[in-house]
C-alpha positions in Angstrom: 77.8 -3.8 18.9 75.5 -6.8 18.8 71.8 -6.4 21.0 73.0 -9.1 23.1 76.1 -6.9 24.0 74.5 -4.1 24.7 71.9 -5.9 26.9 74.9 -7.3 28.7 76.5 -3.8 29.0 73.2 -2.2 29.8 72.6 -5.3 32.4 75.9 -4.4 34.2 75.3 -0.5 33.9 71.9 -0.4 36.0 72.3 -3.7 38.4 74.4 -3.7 41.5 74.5 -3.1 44.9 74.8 -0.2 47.5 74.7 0.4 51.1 71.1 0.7 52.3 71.8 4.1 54.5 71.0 6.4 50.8 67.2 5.1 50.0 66.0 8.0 48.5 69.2 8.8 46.5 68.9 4.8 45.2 65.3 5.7 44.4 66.3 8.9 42.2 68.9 7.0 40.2 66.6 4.1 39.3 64.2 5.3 37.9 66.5 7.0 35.1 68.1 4.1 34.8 64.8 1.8 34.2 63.9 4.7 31.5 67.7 3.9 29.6 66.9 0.4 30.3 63.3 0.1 29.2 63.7 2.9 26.0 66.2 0.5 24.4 64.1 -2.5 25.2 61.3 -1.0 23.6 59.3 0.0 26.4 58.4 -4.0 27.3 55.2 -4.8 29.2 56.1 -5.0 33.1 55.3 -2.6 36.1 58.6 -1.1 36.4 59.1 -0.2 32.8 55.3 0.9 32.6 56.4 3.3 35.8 59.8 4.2 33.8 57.6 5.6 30.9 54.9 7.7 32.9 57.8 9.3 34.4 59.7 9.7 30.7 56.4 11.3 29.7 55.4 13.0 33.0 58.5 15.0 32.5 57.9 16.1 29.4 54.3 17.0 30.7 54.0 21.4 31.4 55.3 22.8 33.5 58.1 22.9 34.0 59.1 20.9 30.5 62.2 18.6 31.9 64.7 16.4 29.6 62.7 13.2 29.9 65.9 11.0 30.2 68.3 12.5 33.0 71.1 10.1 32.4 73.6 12.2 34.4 71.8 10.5 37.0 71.9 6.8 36.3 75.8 6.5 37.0 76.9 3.6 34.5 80.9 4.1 35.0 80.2 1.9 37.9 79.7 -1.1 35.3 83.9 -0.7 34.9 84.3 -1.2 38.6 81.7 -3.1 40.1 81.9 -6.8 39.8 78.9 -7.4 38.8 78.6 -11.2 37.2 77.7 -12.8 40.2 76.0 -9.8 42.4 73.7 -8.2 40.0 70.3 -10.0 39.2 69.2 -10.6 35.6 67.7 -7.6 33.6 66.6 -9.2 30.1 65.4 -12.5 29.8 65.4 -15.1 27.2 62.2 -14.1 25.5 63.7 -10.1 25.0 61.6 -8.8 27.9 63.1 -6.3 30.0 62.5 -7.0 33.6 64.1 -4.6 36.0 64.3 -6.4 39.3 66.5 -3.6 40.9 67.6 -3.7 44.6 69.5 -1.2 44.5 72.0 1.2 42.3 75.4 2.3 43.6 76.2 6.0 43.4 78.9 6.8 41.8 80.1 10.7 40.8 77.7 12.3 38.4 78.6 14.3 36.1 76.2 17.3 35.5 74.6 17.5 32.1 76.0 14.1 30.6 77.3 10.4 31.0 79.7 9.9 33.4 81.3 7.5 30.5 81.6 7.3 26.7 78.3 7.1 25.1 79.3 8.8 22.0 78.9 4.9 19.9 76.5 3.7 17.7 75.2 1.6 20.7 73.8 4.4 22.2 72.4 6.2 19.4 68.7 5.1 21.4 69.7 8.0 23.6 69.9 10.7 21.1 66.9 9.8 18.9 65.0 11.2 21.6 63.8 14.7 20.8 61.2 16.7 22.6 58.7 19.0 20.8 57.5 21.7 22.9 54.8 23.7 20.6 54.2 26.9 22.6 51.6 28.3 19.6 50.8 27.2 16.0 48.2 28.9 14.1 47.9 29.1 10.4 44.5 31.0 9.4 43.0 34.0 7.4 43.8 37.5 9.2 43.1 41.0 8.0 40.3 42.3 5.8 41.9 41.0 2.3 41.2 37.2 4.4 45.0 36.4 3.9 46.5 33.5 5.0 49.0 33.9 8.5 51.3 31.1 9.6 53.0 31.7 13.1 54.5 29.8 15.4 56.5 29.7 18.7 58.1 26.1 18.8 61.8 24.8 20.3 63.1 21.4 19.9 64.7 19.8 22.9 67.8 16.9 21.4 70.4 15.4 23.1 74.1 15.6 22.2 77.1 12.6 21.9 76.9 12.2 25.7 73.9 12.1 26.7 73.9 16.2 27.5 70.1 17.9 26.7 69.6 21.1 25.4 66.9 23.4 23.0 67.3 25.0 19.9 64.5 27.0 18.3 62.8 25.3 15.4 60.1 26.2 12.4 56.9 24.4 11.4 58.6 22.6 8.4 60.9 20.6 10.5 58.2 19.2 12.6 56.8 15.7 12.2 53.3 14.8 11.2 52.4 13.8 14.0 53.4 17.5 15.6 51.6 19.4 13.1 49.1 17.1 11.9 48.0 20.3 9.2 49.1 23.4 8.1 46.5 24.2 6.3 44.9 27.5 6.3 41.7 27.3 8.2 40.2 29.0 10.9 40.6 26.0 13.1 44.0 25.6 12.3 45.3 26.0 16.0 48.2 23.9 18.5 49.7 23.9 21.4 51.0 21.2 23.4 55.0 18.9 24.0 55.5 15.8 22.5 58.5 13.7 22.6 59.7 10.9 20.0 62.2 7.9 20.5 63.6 5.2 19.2 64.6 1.7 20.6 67.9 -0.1 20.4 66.6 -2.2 16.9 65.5 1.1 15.7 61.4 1.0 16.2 60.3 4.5 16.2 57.7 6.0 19.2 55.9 9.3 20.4 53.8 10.8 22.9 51.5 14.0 22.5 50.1 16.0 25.2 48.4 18.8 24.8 48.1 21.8 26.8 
């Protein structure tokens, strides 16, 4: 599926209209849609997807450690329904910026855990090159009186699955990215702890965020 496509489909997912008695339910679905929208845009320069991204990484931030796209909650079987061609206003412009001028979303059912349509397609692979590194303890350092070298390690990895559903496996220092483990040397000062996520955009332009704890 071609970028302008998926803007189109993307456009029609996140923009419509909805009765203005559910304010604070509009508010909760927005914002996971701006993230969808925003991540595949490559995280363009406005205020809403500048909010969208401190709330991608605020979730990731301890504690708790949250899936830092919820897109159960951005309802995009409404895109099917809704006609939106002459409703919605314009979410990417001519010059590839992303700008999220959303009234408001309409709710539609949510399906707990996953997409409440088919994401499974290359189109949406965006979604599931997200992966969360949550580094509970790393140390890799001399122990004992023979000044051996000790490597542990408690670390998970947080992905997400064909639709969109998130969930944590436990992983090993070798699988981790540079940028994770920036060493594993053996040194006394060989010491981490903190959650970063990773992602990709829709044209494939890889990102990540540390914070450490």
């Amino acid at each position: 599926m071609s970028l302008i496509i998926i803007r189109n489909w993307l456009g029609g997912v996140a923009l419509a209209f909805i009765s203005s008695t559910a304010p604070q339910a509009a508010r909760a679905y927005q914002v996971d849609c701006a993230i969808l929208l925003c991540l595949a845009g490559g995280w363009p320069a406005s205020a809403e997807c500048a909010h969208a991204r401190a709330v991608f990484i605020r979730r990731i931030t301890p504690w708790p450690i949250e899936p830092p796209l919820q897109i159960w909650r951005c309802p995009m079987g409404v895109a099917e329904r809704a006609p939106l061609q002459s409703t919605a206003p314009q979410v990417w412009q001519a010059n590839d910026q992303v700008r999220i001028g959303v009234g408001q979303v309409i709710l539609a059912q949510v399906v707990d855990g996953g997409a409440d349509i088919d994401i499974s397609g290359l189109e949406f692979d965006f979604v599931r090159s997200i992966r969360v590194w949550d580094v509970r303890y790393y140390s890799h350092r001399e122990r004992g009186r023979d000044d051996d070298c000790s490597e542990s390690h408690n670390m998970r990895l947080g992905t997400y699955g064909s639709q969109g559903d998130f969930g944590w496996q436990r992983t090993t220092p070798a699988a981790a990215p540079q940028w994770v483990l920036p060493s594993r040397s053996c040194s006394s000062s060989n010491w981490r702890r903190g959650v970063g996520v990773e992602w990709e955009d829709h044209e494939g332009n890889h990102g990540y965020e540390w914070v450490a704890y």
